[in-house]
C-alpha positions as CSV (number, residue, x, y, z in Angstrom):
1,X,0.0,0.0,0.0
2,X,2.0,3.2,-1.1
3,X,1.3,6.4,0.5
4,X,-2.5,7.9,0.3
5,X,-1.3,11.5,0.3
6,X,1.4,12.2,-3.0
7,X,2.2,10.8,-6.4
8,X,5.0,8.4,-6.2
9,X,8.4,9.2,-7.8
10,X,9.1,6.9,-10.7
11,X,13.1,7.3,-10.1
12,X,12.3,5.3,-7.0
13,X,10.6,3.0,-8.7
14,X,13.6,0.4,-8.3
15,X,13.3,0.5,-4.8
16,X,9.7,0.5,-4.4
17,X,9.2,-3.3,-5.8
18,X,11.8,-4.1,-3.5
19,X,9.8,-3.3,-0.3
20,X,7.5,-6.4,-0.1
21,X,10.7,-8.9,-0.6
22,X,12.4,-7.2,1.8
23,X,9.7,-6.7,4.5
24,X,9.6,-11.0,4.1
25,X,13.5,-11.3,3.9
26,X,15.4,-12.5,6.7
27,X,14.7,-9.0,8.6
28,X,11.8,-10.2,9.9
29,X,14.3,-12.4,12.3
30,X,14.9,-10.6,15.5
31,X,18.3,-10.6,16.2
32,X,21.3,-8.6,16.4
33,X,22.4,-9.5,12.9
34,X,23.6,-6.7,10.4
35,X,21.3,-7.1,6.9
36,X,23.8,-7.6,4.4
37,X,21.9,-9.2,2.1
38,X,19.1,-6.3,2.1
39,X,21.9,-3.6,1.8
40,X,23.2,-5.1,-1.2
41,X,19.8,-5.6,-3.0
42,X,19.5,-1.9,-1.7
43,X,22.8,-0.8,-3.5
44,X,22.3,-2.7,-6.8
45,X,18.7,-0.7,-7.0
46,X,20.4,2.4,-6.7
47,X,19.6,3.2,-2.6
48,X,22.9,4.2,-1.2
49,X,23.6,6.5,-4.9
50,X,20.6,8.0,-4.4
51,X,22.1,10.8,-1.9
52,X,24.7,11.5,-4.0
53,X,24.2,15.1,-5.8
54,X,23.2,14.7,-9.6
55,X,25.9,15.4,-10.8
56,X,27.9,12.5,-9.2
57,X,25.6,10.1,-10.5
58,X,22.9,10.4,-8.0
59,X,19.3,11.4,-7.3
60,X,20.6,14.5,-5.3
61,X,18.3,13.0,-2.1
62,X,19.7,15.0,1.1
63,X,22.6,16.7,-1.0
64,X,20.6,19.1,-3.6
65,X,17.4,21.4,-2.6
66,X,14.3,20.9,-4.2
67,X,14.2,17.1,-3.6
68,X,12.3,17.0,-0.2
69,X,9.0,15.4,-1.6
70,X,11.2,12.8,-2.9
71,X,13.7,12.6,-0.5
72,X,10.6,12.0,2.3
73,X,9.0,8.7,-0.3
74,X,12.3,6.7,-0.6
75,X,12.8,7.6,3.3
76,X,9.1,6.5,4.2
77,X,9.8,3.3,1.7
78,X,12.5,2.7,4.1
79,X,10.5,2.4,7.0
80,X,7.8,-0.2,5.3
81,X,10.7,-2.2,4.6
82,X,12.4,-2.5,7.8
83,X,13.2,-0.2,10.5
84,X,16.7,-1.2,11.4
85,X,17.3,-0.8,7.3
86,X,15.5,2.6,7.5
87,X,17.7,3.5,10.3
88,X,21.2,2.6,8.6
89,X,20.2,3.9,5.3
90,X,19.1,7.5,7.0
91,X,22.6,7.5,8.5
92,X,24.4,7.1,5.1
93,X,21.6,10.1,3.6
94,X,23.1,12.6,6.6
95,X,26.8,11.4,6.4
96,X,26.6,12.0,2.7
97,X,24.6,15.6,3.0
98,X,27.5,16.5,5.9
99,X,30.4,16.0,3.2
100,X,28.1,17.8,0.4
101,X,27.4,20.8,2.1
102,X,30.8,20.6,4.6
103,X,33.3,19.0,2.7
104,X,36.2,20.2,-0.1
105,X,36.1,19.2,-3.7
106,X,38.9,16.1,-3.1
107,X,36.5,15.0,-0.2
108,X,33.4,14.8,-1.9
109,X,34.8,13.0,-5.0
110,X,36.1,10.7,-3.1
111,X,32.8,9.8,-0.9
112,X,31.3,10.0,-4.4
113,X,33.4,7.2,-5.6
114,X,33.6,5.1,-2.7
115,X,29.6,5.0,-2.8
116,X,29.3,4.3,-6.2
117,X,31.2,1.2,-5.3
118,X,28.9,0.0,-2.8
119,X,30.1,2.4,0.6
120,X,27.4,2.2,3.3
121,X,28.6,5.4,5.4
122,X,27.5,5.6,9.1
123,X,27.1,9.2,11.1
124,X,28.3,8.4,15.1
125,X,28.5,11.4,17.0
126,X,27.4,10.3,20.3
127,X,30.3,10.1,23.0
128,X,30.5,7.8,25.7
129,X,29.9,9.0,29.3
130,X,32.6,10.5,31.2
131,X,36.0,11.0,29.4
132,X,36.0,8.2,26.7
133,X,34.5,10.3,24.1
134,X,36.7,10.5,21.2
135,X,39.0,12.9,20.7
136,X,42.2,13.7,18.3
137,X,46.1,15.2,18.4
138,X,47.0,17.1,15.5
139,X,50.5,16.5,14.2
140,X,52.3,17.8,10.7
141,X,50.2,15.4,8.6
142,X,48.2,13.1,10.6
143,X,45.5,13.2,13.1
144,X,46.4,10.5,16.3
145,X,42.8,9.3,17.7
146,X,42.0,8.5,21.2
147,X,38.2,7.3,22.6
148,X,34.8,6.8,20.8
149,X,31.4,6.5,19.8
150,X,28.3,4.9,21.4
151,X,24.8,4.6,20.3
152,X,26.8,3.3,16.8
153,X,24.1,1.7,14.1
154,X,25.9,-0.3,11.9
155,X,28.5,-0.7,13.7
156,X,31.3,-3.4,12.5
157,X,29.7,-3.7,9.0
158,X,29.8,0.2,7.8
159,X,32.8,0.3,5.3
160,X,32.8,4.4,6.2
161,X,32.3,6.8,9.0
162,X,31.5,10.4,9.7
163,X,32.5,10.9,12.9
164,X,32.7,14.2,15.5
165,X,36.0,14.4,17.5
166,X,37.4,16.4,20.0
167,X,39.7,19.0,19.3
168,X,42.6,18.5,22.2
169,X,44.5,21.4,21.3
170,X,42.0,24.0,20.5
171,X,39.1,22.6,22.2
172,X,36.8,23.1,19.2
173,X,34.3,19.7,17.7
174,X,35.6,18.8,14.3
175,X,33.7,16.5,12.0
176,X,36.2,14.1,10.7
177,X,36.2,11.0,7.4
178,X,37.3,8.0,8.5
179,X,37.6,4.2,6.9
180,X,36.7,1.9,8.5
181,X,38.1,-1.9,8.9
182,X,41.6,-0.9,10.4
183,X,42.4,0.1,13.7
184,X,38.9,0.6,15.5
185,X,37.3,-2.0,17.6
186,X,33.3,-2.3,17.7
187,X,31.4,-4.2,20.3
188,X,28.2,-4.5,21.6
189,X,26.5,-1.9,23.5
190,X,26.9,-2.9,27.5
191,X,23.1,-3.9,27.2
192,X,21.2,-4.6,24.4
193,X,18.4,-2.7,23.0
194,X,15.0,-4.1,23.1
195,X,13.6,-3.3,19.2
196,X,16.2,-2.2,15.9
197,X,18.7,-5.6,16.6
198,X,19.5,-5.6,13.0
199,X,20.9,-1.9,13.0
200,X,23.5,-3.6,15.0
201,X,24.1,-0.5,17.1
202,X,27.0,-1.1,18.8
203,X,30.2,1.0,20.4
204,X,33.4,1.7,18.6
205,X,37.2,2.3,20.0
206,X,38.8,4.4,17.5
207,X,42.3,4.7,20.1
208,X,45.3,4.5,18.2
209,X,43.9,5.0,14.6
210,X,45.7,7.6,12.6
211,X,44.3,9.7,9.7
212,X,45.5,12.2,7.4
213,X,44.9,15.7,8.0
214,X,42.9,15.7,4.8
215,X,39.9,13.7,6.4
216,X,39.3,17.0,8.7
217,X,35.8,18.2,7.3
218,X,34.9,21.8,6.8
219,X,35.4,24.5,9.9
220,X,35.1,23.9,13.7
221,X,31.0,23.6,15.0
222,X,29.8,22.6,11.2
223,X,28.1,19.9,12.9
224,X,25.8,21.8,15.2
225,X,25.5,24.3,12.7
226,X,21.6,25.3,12.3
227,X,19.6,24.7,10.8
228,X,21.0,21.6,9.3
229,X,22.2,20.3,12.8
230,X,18.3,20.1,14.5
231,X,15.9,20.1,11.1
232,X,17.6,17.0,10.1
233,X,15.1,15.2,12.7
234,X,12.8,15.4,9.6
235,X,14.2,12.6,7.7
236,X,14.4,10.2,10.3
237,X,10.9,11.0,11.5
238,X,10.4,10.1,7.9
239,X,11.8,6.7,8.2
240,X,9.5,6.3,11.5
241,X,6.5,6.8,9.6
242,X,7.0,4.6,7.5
243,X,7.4,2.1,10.1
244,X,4.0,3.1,11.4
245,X,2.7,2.8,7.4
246,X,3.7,-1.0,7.6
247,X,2.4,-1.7,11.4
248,X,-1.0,-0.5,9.8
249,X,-1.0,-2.6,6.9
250,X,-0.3,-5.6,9.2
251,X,-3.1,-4.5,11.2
252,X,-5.4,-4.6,8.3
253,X,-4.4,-7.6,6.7
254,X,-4.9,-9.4,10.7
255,X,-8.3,-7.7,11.1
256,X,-9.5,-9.0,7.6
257,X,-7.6,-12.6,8.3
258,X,-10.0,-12.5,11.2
259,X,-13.3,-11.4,9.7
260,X,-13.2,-8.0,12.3
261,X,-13.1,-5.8,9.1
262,X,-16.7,-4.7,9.6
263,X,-16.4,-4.6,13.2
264,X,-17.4,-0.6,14.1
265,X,-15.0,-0.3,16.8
266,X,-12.4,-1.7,14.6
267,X,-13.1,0.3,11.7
268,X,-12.9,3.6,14.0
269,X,-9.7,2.4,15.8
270,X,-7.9,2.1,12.7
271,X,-9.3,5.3,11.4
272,X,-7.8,7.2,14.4
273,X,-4.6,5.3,13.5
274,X,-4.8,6.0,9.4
275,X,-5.9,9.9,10.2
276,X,-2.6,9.9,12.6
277,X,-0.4,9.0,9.4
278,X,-1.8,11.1,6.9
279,X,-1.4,14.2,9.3
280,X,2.0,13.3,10.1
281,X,2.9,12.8,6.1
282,X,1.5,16.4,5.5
283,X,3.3,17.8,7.9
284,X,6.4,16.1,7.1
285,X,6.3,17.0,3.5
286,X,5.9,20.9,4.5
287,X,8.5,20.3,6.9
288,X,10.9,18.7,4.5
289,X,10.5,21.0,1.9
290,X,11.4,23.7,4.1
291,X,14.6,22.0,5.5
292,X,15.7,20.6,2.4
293,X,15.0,24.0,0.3
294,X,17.0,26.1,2.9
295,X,14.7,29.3,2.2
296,X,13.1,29.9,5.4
297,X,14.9,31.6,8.1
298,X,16.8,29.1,10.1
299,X,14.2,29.3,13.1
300,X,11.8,28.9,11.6
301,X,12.8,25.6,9.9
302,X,13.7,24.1,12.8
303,X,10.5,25.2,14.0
304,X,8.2,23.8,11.8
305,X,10.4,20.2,11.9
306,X,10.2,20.6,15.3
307,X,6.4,20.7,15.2
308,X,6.4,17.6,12.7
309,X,8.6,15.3,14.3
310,X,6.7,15.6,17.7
311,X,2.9,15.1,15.8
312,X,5.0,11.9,14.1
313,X,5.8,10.5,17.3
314,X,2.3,11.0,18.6
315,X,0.7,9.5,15.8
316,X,3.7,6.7,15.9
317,X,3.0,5.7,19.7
318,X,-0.7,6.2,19.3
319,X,-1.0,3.9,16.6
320,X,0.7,1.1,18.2
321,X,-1.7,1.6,21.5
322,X,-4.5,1.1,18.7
323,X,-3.1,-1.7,17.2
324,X,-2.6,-3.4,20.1
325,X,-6.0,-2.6,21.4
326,X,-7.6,-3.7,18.2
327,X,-5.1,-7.2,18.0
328,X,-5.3,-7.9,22.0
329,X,-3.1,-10.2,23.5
330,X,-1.9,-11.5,19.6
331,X,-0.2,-8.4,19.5
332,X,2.2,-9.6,22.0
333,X,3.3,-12.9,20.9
334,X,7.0,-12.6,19.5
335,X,6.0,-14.5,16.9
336,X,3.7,-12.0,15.0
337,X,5.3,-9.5,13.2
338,X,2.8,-6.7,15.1
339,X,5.1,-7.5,18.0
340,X,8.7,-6.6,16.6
341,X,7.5,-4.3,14.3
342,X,6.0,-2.3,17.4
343,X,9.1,-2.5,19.4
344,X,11.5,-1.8,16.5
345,X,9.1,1.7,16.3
346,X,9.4,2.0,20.3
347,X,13.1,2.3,20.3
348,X,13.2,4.2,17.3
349,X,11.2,6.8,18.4
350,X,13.3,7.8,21.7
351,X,15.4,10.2,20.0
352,X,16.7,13.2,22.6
353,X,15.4,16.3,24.3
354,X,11.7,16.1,22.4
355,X,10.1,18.0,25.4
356,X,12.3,20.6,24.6
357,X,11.8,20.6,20.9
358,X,8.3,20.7,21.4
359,X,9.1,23.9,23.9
360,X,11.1,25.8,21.1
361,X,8.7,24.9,18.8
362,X,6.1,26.4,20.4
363,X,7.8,29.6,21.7
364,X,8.7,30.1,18.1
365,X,5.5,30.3,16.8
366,X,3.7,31.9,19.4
367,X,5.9,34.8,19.3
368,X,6.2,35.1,15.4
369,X,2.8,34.3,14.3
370,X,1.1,31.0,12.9
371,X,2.4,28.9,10.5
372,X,1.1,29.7,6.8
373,X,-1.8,28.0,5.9
């Protein structure tokens, strides 16, 4: 079932007949195991290109404006496929769009290159508590790194990494290039997550990997640069819609296996549920126009994503409380796909500080007016 609200984008047309497969591949296990297969039928239909600007051979999604509408389908067909796949996918869309907008002419073409031979890039930028984050030395040439990353999706099977680190010296947050496969240990997360296993989100110890001083990426606080650094929520609230897209499908085809499709109390549960994804996929495609487009004021991009990330999760978390009210106990058994599909949604929804997002949000608009109609 594609989208009710929007045309689809032929260009992802590729990717689109991939969806079903992959929503009955080997994903559907639950367990910690990274989806190889998946991201290589993913590359050979053109996914992990598709980021790349136009001119480097790809669809421009994430790296050129005016490509929001279909930046937010192949990010939505993402989510119906598999969260976990949504999730490491999403990562290689904003590690791309930091070296497009960030990174020098050498850098890009050699991203560029490394993708079109089948790269899967991963974005870490969460540090460890207390003083393991990672950090780097600055000699004549190379770059001497000590610490890491938590909180690391992909980690052990990405082939690439952008990566913030530490500034000893000057004590500034540089975004840094790295390849991976040398060096750097990953392990598992102290305890496991309960949904997204197949992300394989992980921890990696980048101590005693060296780099060229080349792999330093644009100018000191790029990363939290606004409004790219917050309005970038949009895609992956994107990606968490369309896990919510596939959760209501399963819903459907369950209520109809079971002859409750004319059942009133069914019919309005999964209304409330439908009505919650269709306002979310409005707001997300006003939202992502605006963040993509850059031609809004920066506050008021992140504003308006703001807005639409917080109505997603809402209409994300509501829906599974429908769904589970409308399956009952079924709902629960690991062995319906309701069950991981739900949880896989739960964890990726707890991204950070949403009360305060919601706060801005609000402050923004009350100040400054309505948004537009």
């Amino acid at each position: 079932m594609d989208a009710l609200i929007g045309v689809p984008a032929d260009e992802l047309e590729h990717i689109r007949r991939l969806v079903p497969s992959l929503q009955n591949s080997g994903l559907v296990a639950d367990a910690a195991e990274f989806p190889a297969e998946a991201i290589r039928r993913l590359a050979e239909a053109g996914a992990l290109t598709a980021p790349l600007p136009i001119a480097s051979g790809g669809l421009g999604l994430g790296t050129e404006r005016h490509r929001g509408r279909v930046l937010l389908d192949f990010l939505h067909l993402l989510g119906q496929a598999s969260l976990p796949l949504g999730r490491l996918v999403e990562a290689h869309v904003n590690a791309l769009r930091i070296v497009a907008r960030y990174g020098n002419t050498a850098q890009q073409t050699v991203v560029s290159a490394a993708v079109r031979d089948g790269a899967l890039f991963a974005l870490w930028v969460t540090d460890p508590p207390g003083d393991g984050g990672l950090s780097m030395v600055a000699g004549d040439a190379r770059l001497a790194l000590t610490g890491g990353k938590m909180f690391c999706s992909g980690a052990g099977f990405a082939s690439h990494a952008v990566v913030t680190a530490a500034d000893v010296a000057r004590g500034e947050t540089r975004l840094l290039l790295v390849d991976l496969g040398g060096l750097e240990h990953a392990s598992p997360l102290p305890a496991s997550l309960a949904g997204m296993k197949a992300a394989v989100t992980g921890q990696v110890d980048f101590t005693g990997v060296t780099l060229g001083v080349d792999r330093v990426i644009g100018d000191p606080g790029d990363y939290l640069r606004e409004p790219d650094f917050s309005a970038g929520a949009w895609r992956s609230s994107a990606v968490a819609l369309g896990g919510l897209h596939r959760l209501l499908d399963l819903l459907r085809l369950q209520l109809i296996g079971r002859g409750r499709q004319d059942d009133p109390h069914q019919r309005a549960r999964f209304g409330q549920a439908l009505i919650g994804h269709e306002a979310g996929w409005l707001l997300l495609e006003q939202a992502g126009t605006m963040a993509e487009d850059l031609e809004a004021d920066s506050a008021r991009i992140v504003s308006a994503v703001g807005l639409a990330r917080i109505a997603v999760e809402r209409a994300c978390l509501d829906g599974i409380e429908l769904m589970q009210r409308s399956l009952g106990i079924g709902a629960f058994l690991t062995g319906n796909p309701v069950e991981r599909v739900a949880r896989d949604l739960q964890t990726y929804l707890r991204q950070p500080a949403a009360d305060e997002v919601l706060h801005n949000a609000a402050g923004y608009f009350m100040v400054n007016g309505l948004p537009a109609a």
